[in-house]
N, C-alpha and C positions, 0 to 999 in steps of 0.2 A: 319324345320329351321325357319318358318314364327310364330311357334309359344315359340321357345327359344328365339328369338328376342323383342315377343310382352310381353313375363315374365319377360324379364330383361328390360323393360323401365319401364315398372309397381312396380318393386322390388326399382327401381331408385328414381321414380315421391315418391313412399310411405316414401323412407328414406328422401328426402328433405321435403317436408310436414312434418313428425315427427319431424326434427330436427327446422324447423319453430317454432312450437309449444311448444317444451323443450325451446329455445330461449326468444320468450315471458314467460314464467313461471321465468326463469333465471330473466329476467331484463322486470317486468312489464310496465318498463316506454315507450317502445317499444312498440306503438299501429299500426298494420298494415292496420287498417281503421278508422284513427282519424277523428272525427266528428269537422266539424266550422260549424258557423251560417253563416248569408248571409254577414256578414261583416269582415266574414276570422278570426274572435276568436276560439279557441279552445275550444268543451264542455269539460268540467269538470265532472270527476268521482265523484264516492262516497270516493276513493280510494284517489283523487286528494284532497277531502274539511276535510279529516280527521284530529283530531288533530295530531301535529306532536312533537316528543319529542327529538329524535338524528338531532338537527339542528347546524349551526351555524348561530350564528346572525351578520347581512352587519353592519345594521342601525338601530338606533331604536328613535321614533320620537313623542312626547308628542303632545297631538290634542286638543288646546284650546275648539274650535268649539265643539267638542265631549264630552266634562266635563273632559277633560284631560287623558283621557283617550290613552294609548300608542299605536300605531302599528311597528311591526319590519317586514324588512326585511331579509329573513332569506335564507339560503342555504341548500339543501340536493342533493347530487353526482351532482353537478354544473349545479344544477337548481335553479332557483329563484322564491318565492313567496312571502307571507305576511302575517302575524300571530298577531293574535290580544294578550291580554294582560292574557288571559288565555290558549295563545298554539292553539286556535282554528283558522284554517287554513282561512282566508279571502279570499285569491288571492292565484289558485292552484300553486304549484311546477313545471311548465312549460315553463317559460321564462327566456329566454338568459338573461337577463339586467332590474331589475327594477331599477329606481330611483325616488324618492322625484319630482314632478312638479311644481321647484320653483327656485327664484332666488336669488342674493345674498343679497338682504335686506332682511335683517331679521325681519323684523318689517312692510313688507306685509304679510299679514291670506288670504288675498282672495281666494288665492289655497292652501287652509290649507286642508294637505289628501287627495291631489289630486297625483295622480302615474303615470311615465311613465314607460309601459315596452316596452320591445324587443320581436318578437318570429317571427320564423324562416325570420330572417334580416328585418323583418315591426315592425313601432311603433304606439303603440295605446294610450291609454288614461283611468285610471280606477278611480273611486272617492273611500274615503276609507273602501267604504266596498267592495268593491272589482268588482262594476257593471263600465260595460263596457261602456263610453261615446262617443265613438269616433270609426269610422271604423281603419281599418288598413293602416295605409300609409309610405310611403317609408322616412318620418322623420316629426318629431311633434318638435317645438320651443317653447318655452317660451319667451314670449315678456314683459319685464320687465317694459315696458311703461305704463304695464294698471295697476299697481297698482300706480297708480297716479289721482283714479277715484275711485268710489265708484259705478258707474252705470253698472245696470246688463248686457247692451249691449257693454259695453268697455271690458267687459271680454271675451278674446278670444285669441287663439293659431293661431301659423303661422302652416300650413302642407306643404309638398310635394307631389304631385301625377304626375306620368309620366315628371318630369323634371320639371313643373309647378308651383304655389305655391296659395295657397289659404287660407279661414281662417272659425274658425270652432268655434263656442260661447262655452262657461264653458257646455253644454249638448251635444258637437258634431253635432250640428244643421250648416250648413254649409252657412254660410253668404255671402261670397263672393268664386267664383267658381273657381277651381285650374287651370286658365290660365293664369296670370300674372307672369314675369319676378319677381318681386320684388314687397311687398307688407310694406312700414314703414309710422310711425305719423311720423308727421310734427313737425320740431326741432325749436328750436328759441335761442337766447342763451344772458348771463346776464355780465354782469362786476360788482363785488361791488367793492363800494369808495375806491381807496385806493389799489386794487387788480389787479396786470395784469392778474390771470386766469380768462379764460370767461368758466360760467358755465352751461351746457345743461341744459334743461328743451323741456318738451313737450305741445308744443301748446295747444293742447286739444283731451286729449285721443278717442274721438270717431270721430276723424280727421283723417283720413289715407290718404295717395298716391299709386296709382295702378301703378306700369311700365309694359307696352308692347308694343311687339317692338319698342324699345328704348323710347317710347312719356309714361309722365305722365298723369294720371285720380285724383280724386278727390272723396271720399268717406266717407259719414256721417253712423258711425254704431249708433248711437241713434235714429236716423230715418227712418235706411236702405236704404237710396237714395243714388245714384250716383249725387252729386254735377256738376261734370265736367268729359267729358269724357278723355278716352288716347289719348289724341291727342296736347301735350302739352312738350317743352323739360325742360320746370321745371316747377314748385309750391313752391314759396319759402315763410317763412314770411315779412309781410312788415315791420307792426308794429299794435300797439293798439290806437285805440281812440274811443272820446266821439262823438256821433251824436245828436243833438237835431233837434226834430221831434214832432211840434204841443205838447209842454209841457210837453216829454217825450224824457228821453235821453235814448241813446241806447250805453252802450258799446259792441263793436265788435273788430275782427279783420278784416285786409287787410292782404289778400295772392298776393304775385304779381306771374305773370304766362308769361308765355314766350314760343310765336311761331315763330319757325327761332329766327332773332335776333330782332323782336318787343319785347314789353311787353306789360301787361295790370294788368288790378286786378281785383279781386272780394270780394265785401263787404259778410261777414259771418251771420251777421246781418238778410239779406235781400235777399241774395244769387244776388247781384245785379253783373251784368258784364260788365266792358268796355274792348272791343276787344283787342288784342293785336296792338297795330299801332305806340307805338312808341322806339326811339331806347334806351334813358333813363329815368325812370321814378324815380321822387325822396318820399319823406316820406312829408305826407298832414299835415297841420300845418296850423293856425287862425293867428290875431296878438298876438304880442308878443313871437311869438314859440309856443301857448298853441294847445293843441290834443283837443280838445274840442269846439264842435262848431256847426252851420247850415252846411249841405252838400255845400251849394254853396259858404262857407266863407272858409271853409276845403281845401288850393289849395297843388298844389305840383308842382313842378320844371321840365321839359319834354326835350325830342330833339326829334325833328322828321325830315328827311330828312336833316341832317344838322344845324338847327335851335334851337333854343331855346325859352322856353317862362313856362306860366304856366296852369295847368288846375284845377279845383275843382272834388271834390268829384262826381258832377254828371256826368262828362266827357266833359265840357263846357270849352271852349279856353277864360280865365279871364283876361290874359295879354298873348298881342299877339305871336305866336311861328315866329317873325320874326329877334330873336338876332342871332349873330354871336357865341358869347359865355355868359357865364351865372354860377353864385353863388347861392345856395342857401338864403332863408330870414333866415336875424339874425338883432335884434332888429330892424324889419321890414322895412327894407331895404336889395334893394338885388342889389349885383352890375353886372351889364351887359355889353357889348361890340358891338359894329357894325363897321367894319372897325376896323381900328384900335385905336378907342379910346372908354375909357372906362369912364363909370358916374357909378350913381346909382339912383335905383327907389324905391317908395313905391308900398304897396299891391294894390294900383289901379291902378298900370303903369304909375304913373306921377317923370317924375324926384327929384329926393331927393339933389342932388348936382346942381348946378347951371354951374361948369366947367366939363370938361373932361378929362380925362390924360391920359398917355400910361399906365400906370401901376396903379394899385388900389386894395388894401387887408388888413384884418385887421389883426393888430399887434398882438395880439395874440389869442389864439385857444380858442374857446367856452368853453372848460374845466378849462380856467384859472381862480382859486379865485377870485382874485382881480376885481371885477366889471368896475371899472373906465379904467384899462388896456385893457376890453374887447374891449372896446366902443371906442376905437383909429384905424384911419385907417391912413395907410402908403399909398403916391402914389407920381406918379412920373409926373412930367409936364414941358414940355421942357430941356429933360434931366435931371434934378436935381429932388431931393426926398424931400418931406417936408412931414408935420402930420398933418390929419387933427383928430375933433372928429365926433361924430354920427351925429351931425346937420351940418355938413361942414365948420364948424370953422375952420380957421387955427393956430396950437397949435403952428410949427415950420413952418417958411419960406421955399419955397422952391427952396434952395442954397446950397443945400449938395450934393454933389456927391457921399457920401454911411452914411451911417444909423447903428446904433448896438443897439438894443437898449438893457438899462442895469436895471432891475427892480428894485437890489436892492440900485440904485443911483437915482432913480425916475430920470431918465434921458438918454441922447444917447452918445457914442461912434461916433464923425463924421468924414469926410475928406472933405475939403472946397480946393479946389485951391491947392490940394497936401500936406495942410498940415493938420493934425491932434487932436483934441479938445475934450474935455468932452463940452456937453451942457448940462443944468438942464431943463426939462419939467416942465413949469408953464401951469396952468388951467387961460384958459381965461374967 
């Protein structure tokens, strides 16, 4: 009995092994000990790099870079590989999914013949001869951002690994380490003349921001330094200016940064930092309005603890943070408030109007053509409205109890004692 028993598991074990082996002969593509390298690729047969003739072709894709030379994408029993312009096999027949590693501007080469495949649900990275750049990870991005650069260190992929996200240069050399939440450049954005679309643009391609747990970092890939660490709930742009320094200007930007509800910035320039400490910070500006300037002529507009005032480029208190409320400078005056009345100052903190009033603002918006309309301020003093202009002339009396003003009558709409009147605007 013990030994019809041990014949018929032996007669068993032999037909299952034969039938293994008929199997594989049937459908070669069935490897039961498939070889990868340390970074989880597939080795390649002789079998796999043969030329192939019963394909069907995905895509097929013209390589400036290579003297124009073609590579297709091609299919054989719902395998995917890559076939150069004489059928000669590139990239084996063993992935779920190639595609083209590119984006939709057509008019970026920088990953010209660059590949992404699929295999067994990881993607990797192939340049177009078919060598492997990149390990295998759980999702490879295209970041459309770096063809806005030309520098070999702006060129770089987003990955995924274990939930993470990291970033890996054009040879899969891993630059920044797959722990961050979220890894994107720094946006800034335009308006032309005339256009209500505002138009994206990137700060500067080897600029990026790190998110982890929930706080922003700050990431120079031309340098490979970490700027600023994650500990930050934003990095936003501020804007551009000139800095003049001992006979030498320097254009940079200003990123403003924000911890809790302070802010602060950081000159790019110089990597210079002022802390976050206050609750608004406004856009540095010389006279005139102009961006260009000595850091300590350079001020900007502040609130801290309630107050108002302004500070310069080095982080220096230039007019004091002791207003109630507070306007930005526009033809260098800025109108301020204590209690409740209002005046106006110049860039040294000296009064610019000689009265006070409850209300003070100019008639119309810094966007307006008309230069001479800029330069009119509307306010109110002892209940009535009158106009002044930028030196504190008074243009209209003030005996109106409301105001319209009408441009194209170079003049205002009033109500005087309940009744109603055009007035004409004379330059005094």
């Amino acid at each position: 009995m013990h030994i019809t028993v041990t014949k018929s598991i032996f007669k068993n074990t032999l037909f299952i092994f034969s039938f293994l082996i008929g199997l594989c002969c049937i459908n070669p593509s069935l490897n039961l000990a498939q070889t990868t390298n340390e970074d989880g690729w597939e080795t390649a047969t002789e079998e796999d790099t043969a030329p192939k003739i019963d394909t069907i072709i995905v895509e097929r894709k013209a390589l400036l870079a290579y003297g124009g030379d073609s590579i297709k994408i091609a299919s054989i029993e719902g395998k995917l590989g890559v076939l150069n312009d004489t059928n000669a096999t590139i990239v084996p027949f063993q992935y779920e999914k190639i595609t083209f590693f590119e984006g939709e501007d057509s008019t970026c080469t920088r990953w010209e013949g660059t590949l992404l495949v699929q295999s067994r649900g990881k993607y990797g990275v192939l340049d177009a001869t078919g060598k492997p750049l990149t390990a295998l990870y759980e999702k490879i991005e295209f970041m459309p951002e770096t063809c806005q650069s030309a520098r070999g260190k702006t060129k770089v992929m987003l990955f995924h690994d274990k939930g993470k996200v990291g970033l890996a240069d054009a040879y899969g050399n891993v630059v920044i380490r797959p722990s961050y939440d979220e890894i994107e450049f720094i946006k800034y954005y335009i308006t032309r003349y005339g256009d209500t679309a505002r138009i994206e643009r990137v700060l500067k391609p080897e600029l990026i921001t790190a998110k982890k747990a929930g706080k922003y970092g700050l990431f120079d890939l031309h340098n490979n330094v970490p700027l600023l660490r994650s500990e930050y709930n934003s990095i936003d742009y501020l804007q551009d200016i000139k800095v003049e320094e001992k006979k030498k200007t320097h254009s940079t930007h200003i990123l403003k940064i924000k911890q809790g509800t302070n802010y602060g910035f950081i000159l790019l320039h110089n990597q210079a930092i002022l802390a976050p400490q206050y609750q608004y910070l406004g856009e540095f500006s010389t006279e005139k309005g102009k961006t260009t300037g000595a850091a300590e002529n350079l001020i900007a507009l502040v609130q801290k603890e309630g107050k108002w005032g302004w500070i310069n480029l080095e982080g220096k208190e230039v007019i004091k943070v002791n207003y109630d409320a507070a306007e930005p400078f526009r033809k260098d005056i800025a109108f301020v408030r204590k209690g409740r009345n209002w005046t106006a100052i110049d860039r040294n903190g000296k009064k610019a109007l000689e009265d006070s009033y409850e209300e003070i603002k100019y008639l119309a918006l810094e966007s307006e053509q008309n230069a001479f309309f800029k330069t009119l301020i509307i306010a109110k003093q002892k209940g009535k409205y009158g106009i002044l202009d930028i030196e504190g002339k008074t243009l209209l009396n003030f005996e109106y109890d409301k105001l319209t003003f009408v441009p194209e009558k170079f003049g205002f709409n009033v109500e005087i004692n309940g009744e109603e009147k055009f007035v004409n605007l004379k330059r005094k």
